[in-house]
C-alpha positions as CSV (number, residue, x, y, z in Angstrom):
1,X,48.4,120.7,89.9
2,X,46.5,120.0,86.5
3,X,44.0,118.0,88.3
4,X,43.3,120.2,90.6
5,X,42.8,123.5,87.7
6,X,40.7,120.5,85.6
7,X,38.3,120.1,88.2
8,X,38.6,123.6,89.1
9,X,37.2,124.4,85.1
10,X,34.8,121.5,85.3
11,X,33.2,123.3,88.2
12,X,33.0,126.5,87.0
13,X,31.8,125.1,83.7
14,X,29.1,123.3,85.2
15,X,27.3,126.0,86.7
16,X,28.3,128.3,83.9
17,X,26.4,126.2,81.7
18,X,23.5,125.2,84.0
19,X,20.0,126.5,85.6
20,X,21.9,126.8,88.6
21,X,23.3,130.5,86.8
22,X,20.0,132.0,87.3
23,X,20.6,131.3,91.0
24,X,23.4,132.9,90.9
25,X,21.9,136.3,89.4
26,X,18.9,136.4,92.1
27,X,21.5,135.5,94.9
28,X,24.0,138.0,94.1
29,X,21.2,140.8,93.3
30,X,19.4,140.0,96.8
31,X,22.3,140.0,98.3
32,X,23.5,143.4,96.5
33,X,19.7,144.9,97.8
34,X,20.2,143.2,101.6
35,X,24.3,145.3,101.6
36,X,23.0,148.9,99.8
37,X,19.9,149.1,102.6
38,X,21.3,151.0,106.2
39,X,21.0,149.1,108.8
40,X,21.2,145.5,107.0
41,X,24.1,143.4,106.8
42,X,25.5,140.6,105.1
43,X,25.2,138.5,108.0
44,X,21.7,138.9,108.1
45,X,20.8,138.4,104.6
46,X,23.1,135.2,104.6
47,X,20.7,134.3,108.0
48,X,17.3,134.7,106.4
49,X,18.1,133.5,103.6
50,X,19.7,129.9,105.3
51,X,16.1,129.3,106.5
52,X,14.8,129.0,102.8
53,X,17.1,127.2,101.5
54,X,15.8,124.1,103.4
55,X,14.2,121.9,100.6
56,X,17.3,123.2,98.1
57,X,20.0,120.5,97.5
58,X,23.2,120.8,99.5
59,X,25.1,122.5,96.6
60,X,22.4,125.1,94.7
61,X,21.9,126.3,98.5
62,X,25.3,126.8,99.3
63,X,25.3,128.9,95.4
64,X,23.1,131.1,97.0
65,X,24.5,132.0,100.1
66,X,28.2,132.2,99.0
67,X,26.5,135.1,96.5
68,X,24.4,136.8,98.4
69,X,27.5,137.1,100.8
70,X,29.4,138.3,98.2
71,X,27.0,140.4,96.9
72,X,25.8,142.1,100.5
73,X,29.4,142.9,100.7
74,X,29.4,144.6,97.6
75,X,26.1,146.3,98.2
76,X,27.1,148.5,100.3
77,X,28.8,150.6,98.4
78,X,26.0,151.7,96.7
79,X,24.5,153.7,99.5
80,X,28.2,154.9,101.4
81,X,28.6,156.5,97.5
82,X,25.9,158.2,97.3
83,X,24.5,159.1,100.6
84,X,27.4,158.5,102.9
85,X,25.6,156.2,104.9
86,X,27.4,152.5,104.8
87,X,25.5,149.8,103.9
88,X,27.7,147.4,106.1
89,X,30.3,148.0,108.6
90,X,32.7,146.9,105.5
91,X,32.4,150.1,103.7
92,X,32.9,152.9,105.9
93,X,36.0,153.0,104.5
94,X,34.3,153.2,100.9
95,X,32.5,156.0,101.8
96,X,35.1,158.7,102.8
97,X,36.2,158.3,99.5
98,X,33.2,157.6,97.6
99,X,30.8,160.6,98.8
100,X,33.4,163.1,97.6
101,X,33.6,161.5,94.5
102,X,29.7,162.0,94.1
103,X,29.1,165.1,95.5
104,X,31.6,166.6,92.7
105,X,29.3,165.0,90.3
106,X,31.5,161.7,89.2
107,X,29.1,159.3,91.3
108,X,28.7,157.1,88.1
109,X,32.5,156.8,88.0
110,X,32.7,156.4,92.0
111,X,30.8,153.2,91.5
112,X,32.2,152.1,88.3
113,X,35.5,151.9,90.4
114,X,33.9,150.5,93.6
115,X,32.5,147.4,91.4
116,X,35.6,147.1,89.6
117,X,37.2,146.7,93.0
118,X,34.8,144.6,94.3
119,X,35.2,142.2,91.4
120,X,39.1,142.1,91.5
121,X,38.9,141.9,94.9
122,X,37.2,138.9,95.0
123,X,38.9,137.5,92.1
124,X,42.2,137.7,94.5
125,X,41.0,135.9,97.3
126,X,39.6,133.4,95.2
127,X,43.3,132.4,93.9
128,X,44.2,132.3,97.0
129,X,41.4,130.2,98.4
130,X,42.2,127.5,95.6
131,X,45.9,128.0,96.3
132,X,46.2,128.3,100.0
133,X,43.2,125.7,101.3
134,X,44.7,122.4,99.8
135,X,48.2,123.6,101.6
136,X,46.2,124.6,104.8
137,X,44.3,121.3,104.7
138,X,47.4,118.9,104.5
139,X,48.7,121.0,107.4
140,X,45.9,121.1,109.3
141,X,46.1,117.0,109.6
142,X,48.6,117.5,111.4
143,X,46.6,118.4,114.2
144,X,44.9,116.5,116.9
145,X,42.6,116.9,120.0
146,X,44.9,119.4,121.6
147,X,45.6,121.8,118.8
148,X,42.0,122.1,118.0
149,X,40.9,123.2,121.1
150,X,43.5,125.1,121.2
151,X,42.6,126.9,117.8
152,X,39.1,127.5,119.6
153,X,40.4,129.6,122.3
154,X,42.5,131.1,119.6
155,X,39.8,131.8,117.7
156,X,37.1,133.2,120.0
157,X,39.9,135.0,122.1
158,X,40.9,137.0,118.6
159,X,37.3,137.8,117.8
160,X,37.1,139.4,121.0
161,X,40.1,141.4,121.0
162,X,39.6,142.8,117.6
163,X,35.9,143.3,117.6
164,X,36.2,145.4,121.1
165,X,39.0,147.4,121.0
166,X,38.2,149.8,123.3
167,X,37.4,147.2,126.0
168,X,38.7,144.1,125.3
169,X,37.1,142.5,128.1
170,X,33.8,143.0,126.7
171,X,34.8,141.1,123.9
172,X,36.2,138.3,125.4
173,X,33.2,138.4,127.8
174,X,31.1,138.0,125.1
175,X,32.8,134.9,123.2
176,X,33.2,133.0,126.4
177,X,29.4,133.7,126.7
178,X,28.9,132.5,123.3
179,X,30.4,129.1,124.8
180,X,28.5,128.8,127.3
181,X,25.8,128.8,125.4
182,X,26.9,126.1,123.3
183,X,27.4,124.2,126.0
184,X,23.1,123.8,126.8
185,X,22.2,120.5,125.9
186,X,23.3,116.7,126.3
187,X,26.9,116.7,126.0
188,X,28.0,113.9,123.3
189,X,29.9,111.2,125.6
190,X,27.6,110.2,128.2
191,X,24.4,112.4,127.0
192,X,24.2,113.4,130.4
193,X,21.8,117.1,130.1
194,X,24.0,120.3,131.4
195,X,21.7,123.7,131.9
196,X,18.5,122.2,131.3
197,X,17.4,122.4,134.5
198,X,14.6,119.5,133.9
199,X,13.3,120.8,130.5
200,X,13.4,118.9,128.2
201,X,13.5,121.5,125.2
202,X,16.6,122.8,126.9
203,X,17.9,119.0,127.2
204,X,17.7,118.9,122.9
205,X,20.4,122.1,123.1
206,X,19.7,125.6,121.3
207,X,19.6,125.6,117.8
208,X,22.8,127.4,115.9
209,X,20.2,128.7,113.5
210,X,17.5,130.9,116.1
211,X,19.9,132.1,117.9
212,X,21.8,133.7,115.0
213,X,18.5,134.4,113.2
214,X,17.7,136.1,116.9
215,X,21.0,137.6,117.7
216,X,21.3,139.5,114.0
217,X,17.5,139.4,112.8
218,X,15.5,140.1,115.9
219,X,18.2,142.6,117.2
220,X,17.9,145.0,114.0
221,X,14.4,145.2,114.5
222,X,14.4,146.0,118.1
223,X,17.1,148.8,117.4
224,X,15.0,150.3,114.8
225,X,11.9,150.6,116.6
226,X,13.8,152.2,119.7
227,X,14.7,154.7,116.8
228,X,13.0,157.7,115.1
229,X,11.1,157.0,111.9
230,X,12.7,157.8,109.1
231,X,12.0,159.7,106.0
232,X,12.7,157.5,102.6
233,X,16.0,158.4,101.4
234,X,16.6,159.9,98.0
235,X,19.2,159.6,95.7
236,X,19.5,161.1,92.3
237,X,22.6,159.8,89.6
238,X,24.3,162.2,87.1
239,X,25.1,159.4,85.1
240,X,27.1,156.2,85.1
241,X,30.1,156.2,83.5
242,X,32.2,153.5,81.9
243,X,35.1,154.0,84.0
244,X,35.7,150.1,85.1
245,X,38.9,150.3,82.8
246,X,40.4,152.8,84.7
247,X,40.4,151.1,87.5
248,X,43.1,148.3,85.8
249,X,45.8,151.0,86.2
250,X,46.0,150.7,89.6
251,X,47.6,147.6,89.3
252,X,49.6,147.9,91.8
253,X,46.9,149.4,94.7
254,X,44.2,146.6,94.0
255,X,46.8,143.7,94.1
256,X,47.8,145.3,97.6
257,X,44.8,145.5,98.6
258,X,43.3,142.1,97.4
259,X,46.4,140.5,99.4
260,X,45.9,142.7,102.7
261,X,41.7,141.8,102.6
262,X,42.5,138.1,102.2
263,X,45.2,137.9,104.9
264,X,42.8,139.8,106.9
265,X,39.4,137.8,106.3
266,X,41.6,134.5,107.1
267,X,42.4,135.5,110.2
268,X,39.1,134.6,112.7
269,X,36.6,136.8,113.8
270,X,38.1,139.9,111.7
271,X,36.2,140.4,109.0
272,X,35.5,142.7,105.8
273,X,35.6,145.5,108.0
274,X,39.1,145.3,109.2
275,X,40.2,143.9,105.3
276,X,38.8,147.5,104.1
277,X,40.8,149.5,106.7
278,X,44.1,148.2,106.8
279,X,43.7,147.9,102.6
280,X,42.7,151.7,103.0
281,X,45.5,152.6,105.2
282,X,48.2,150.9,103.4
283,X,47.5,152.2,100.3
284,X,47.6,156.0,101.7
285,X,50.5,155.1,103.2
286,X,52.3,154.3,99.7
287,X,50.1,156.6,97.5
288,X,52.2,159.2,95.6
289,X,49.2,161.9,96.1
290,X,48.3,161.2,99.8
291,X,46.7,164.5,99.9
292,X,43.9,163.7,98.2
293,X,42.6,161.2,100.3
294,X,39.8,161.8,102.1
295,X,38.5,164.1,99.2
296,X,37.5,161.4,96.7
297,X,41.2,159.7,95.8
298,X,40.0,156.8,93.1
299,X,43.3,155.1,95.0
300,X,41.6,155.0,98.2
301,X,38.3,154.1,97.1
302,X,39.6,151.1,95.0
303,X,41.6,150.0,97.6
304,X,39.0,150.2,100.4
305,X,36.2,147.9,98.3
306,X,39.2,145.7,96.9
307,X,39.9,145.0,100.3
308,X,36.7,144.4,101.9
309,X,35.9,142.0,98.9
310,X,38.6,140.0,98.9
311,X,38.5,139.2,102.5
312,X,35.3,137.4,101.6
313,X,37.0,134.3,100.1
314,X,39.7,134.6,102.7
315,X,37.2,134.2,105.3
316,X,36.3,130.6,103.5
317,X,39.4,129.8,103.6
318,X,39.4,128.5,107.3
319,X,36.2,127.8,107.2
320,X,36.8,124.7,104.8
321,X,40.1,123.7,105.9
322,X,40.0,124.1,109.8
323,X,35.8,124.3,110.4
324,X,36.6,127.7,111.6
325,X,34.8,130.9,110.6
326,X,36.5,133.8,109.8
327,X,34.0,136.6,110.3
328,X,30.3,136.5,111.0
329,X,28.6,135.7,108.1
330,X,31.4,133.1,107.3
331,X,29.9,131.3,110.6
332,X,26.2,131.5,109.2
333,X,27.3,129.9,106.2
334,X,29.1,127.1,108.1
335,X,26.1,126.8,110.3
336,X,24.3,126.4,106.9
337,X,27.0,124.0,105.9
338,X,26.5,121.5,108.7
339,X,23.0,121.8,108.4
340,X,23.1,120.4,104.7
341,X,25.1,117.4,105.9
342,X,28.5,118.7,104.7
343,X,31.3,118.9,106.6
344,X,34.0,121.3,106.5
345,X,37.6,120.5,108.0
346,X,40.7,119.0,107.5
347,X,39.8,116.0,105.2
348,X,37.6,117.8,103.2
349,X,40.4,117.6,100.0
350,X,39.9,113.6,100.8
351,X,36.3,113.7,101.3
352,X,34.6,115.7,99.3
353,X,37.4,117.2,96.8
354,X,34.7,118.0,94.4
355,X,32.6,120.5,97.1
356,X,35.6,122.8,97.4
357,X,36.6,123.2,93.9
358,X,32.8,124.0,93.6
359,X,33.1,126.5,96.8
360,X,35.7,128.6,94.4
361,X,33.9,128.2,91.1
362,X,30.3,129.9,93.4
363,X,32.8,132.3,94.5
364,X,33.5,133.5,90.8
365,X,30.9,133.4,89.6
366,X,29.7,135.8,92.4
367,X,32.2,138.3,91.6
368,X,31.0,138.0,87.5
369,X,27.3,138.8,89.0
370,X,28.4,141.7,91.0
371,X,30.3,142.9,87.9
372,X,27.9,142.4,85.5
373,X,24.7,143.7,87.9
374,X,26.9,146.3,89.6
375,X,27.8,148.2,85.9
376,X,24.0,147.5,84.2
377,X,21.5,148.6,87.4
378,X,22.8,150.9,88.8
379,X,19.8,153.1,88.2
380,X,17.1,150.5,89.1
381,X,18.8,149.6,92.2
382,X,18.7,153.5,93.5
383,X,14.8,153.0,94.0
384,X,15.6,150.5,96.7
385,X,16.9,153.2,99.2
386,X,13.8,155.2,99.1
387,X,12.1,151.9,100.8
388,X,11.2,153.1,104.7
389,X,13.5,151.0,107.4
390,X,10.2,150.8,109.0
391,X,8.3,149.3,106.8
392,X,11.4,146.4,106.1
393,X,11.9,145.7,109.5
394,X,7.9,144.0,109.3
395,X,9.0,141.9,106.6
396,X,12.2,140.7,108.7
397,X,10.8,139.7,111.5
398,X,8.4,137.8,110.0
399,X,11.2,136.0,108.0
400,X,13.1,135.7,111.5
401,X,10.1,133.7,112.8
402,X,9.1,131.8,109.4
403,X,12.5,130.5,109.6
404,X,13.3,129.5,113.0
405,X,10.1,127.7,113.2
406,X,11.0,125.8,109.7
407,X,14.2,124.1,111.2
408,X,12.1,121.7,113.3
409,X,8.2,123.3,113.6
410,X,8.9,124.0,117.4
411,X,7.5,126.5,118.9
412,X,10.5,126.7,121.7
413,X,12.7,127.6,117.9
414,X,10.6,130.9,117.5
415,X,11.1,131.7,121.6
416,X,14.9,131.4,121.5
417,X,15.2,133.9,118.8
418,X,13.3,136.3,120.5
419,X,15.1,135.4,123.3
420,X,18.6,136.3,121.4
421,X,17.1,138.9,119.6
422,X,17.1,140.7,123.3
423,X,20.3,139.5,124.3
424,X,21.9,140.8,120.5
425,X,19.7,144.0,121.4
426,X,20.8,144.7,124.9
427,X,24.7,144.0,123.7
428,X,24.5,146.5,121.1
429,X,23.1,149.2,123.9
430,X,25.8,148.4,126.4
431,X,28.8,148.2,124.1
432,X,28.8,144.5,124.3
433,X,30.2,143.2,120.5
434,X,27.6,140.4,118.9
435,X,30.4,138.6,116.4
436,X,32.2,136.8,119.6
437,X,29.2,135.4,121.4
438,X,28.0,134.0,117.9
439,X,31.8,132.6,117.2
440,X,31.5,131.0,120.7
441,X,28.2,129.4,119.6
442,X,29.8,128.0,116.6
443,X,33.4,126.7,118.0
444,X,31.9,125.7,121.5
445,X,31.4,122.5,120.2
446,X,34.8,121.9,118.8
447,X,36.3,123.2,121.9
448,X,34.1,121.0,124.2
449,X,34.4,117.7,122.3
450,X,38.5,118.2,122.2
451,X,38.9,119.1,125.3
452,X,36.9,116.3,126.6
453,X,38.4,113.7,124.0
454,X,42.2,115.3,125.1
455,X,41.5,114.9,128.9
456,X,40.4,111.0,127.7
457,X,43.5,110.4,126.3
458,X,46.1,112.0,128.9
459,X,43.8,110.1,131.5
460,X,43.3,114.2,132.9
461,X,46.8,115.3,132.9
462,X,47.0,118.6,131.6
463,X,50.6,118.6,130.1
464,X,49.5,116.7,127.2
465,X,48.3,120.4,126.0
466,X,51.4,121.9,126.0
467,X,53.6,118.9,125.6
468,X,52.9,119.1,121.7
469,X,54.9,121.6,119.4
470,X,51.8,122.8,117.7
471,X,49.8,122.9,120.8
472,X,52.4,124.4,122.7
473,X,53.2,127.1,120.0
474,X,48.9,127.9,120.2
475,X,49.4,128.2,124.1
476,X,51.7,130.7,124.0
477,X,49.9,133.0,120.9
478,X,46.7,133.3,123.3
479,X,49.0,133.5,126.4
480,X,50.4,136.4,125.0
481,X,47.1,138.0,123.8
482,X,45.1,137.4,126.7
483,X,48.2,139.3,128.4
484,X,48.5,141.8,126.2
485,X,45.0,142.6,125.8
486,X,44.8,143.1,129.8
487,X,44.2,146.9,130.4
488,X,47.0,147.1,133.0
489,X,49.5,145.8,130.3
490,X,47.9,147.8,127.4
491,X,48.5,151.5,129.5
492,X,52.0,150.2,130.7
493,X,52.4,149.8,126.4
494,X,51.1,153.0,125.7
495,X,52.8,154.9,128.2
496,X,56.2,153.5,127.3
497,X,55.6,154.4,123.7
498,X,54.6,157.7,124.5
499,X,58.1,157.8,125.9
500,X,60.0,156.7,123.5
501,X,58.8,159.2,121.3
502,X,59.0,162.1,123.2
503,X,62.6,161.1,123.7
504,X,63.2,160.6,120.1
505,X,62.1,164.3,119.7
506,X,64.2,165.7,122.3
507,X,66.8,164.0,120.8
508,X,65.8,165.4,117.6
């Protein structure tokens, strides 16, 4: 336990006290610029910015991706606050409670609260990312073959349950599309080329990082130009007030909170989103004043951007232990991972001990920037919304195509990206969610080179993936959610609650 908090300090220390600070500060400001603009999200500025962190060393670019994650979270605050517009899909919660707040002229205090928040938030689910990860890791060795690719299903069958609640199908439709994908190229035992159909760019496989750059990048633009311009927005400040004190009262609320977001961002393919709703929910459940939510409760406002920043570290968590994103920016980063020749997984706390304990020390210090820039430019940053989407979305796209030609200066790069930037365009229009197709791309591999390698060993007998306790136990979880995600099942549910309640009140 000392060791680990030694090396822990040694970490933080050494970027505390290096150039590698300053990265932190532009990181964590871009990122806060990328979250406050509608329209952009954090999974695009982690994306773009990937593809210029190629001549970076391994560590200083994972710095500044880890805080521009952390800081596009954050970000959007700024804009749900004052305009009611979310910056990300992570602060719709902030803004039911944040646009009251500024509209009765306390918007300084609104976002004095949201960056307190913010920054306990993360501060939460970075204990637990030191605390749980080393646990999770020694558990995780536990697995072989079979419980991996069980954990793949697992995890792309989630995404698209929670991501598509409406129509589950179309979630689950789109991971197992995302697999497919992943599945283009030479396979890795007998290179033999599947869906290449004799080219030999297709042979080579599809790059993780176009069709990402494509599928997030490309997309926005091709939803804003089917839109109406817009006018630049406007935003004027009363004043910013100190209130980041106040916020330490609601001890209680933002512990909640941090706990619910980092549960939530652990779980795969949820995301900040969900961390800021259920945070939300739970603390108007247990609020003393629960009529005031919904017309600017400090409670609910904390709790939302507590919960949507914590989740951030949570979703690291299986991303270092188990190689397995958990949301859609936590896959960009560990498609930027592999890229840098680090490798994420079990044996990472006998590998490379010293790249985690530096993973938590870049996730504080991205919760100090975000306090220390959320608090100081607040009145700077404001300018930044009166930008035109139109004019940004120039810009993007030529930082789409920059970096997708940069990973290997091919031409074929640039085409898949357009190409995904239709497919993540025309999945948008039809209802179709984006996050499971891109967590397909990124566990396809891990499910294809288990499966294969479990087939290998059982000489094809299938019982070897349920004849485990672990890889029975997975089974049965997506047994049970592919089930009861099935609409048949999900109206026989509903119409047996609706039931039981209307016989409660009878009874009553």
């Amino acid at each position: 336990m000392m060791d680990s908090l030694t090396r822990l300090l040694a970490s933080i220390a050494e970027i505390g006290f290096s150039a590698q600070i300053f990265s932190v500060l532009w990181a964590t400001l871009l990122g806060i610029i990328v979250g406050m603009i509608p329209g952009l999200t954090a999974t695009l500025g982690v994306a773009l910015l990937t593809t210029l962190t190629f001549s970076m060393n391994p560590n200083e670019a994972i710095l500044v991706l880890v805080c521009m994650y952390i800081g596009a979270i954050y970000g959007g605050s700024r804009s749900a606050i004052l305009l009611n517009i979310p910056g990300t899909p992570a602060n719709a919660a902030t803004a039911i409670e944040g646009f009251p707040l500024a509209r009765s002229g306390r918007a300084g205090e609104a976002m004095a609260i949201a960056t307190t928040g913010s920054f306990l938030g993360t501060m939460v689910g970075m204990v637990a990312l030191a605390v749980i990860s080393p646990w999770l890791a020694e558990f995780a060795l536990k697995f072989t073959s079979f419980e991996f690719f069980w954990l793949a299903v697992f995890g792309v069958a989630l995404c698209g349950q929670l991501t598509s609640m409406d129509d589950v199908l179309k979630g689950w439709i789109a991971g197992f599309f995302g697999l497919l994908i992943s599945m283009v190229g030479q396979e890795s035992m007998h290179a033999y080329a599947r869906f290449s159909y004799g080219d030999p760019n297709l042979a080579g496989g599809l790059s993780l990082l176009p069709v990402l750059v494509g599928a997030f990048g490309c997309a926005e633009v091709f939803s804003v130009m089917r839109q109406e311009a817009t006018a630049p927005i406007k935003a004027k400040v009363s004043g910013v007030i100190a209130a980041a004190f106040s916020s330490l009262r609601y001890a209680v609320t933002w512990l909640r909170s941090g706990l619910i977001g980092t549960f939530m961002g652990v779980v795969p393919g949820v995301g900040e989103d969900m961390g800021a709703w259920v945070s939300y929910a739970a603390a108007r459940r247990a609020s003393k004043k629960p009529e005031e939510f919904g017309k600017g409760s400090v409670e609910g406002l904390l709790a939302a951007e507590t919960g949507n920043s914590s989740a951030v570290p949570g979703a690291l968590i299986p991303v270092l232990t188990l190689a397995i994103p958990g949301s859609a920016p936590a896959a960009v980063l560990l498609a930027a991972m592999v890229i840098h020749g680090l490798r994420p997984g079990p044996l990472i706390m006998i590998q490379q001990p010293d790249f985690f304990y530096s993973i938590v020390a870049m996730v504080f210090w991205g919760s100090v920037g975000i306090l220390v820039l959320g608090l100081t430019l607040t009145r700077p940053l404001l300018y930044v919304l009166r930008v035109r989407r139109e004019w940004l979305m120039a810009m993007i796209f030529t930082l789409c195509v920059v970096g997708s030609f940069a990973i290997a200066g091919r031409l074929f790069d640039v085409q898949v990206m357009i190409a995904f930037g239709l497919i993540g365009f025309l999945m948008r229009e039809t209802g179709f969610p984006v996050a499971p197709m891109i967590l397909g791309v990124v566990l396809g591999p891990i499910l294809d080179a288990n499966l294969r390698r479990s087939l290998s060993l059982t000489e094809g007998n299938l019982l070897g993936f349920v004849s485990r306790p672990i890889s029975a136990v997975l089974a049965c979880i997506v047994l049970v959610m592919l089930i009861s995600g099935l609409p048949p099942v999900r109206r026989w549910f509903a119409n047996r609650t609706k039931a039981m309640l209307s016989r409660r009140g009878s009874d009553g």
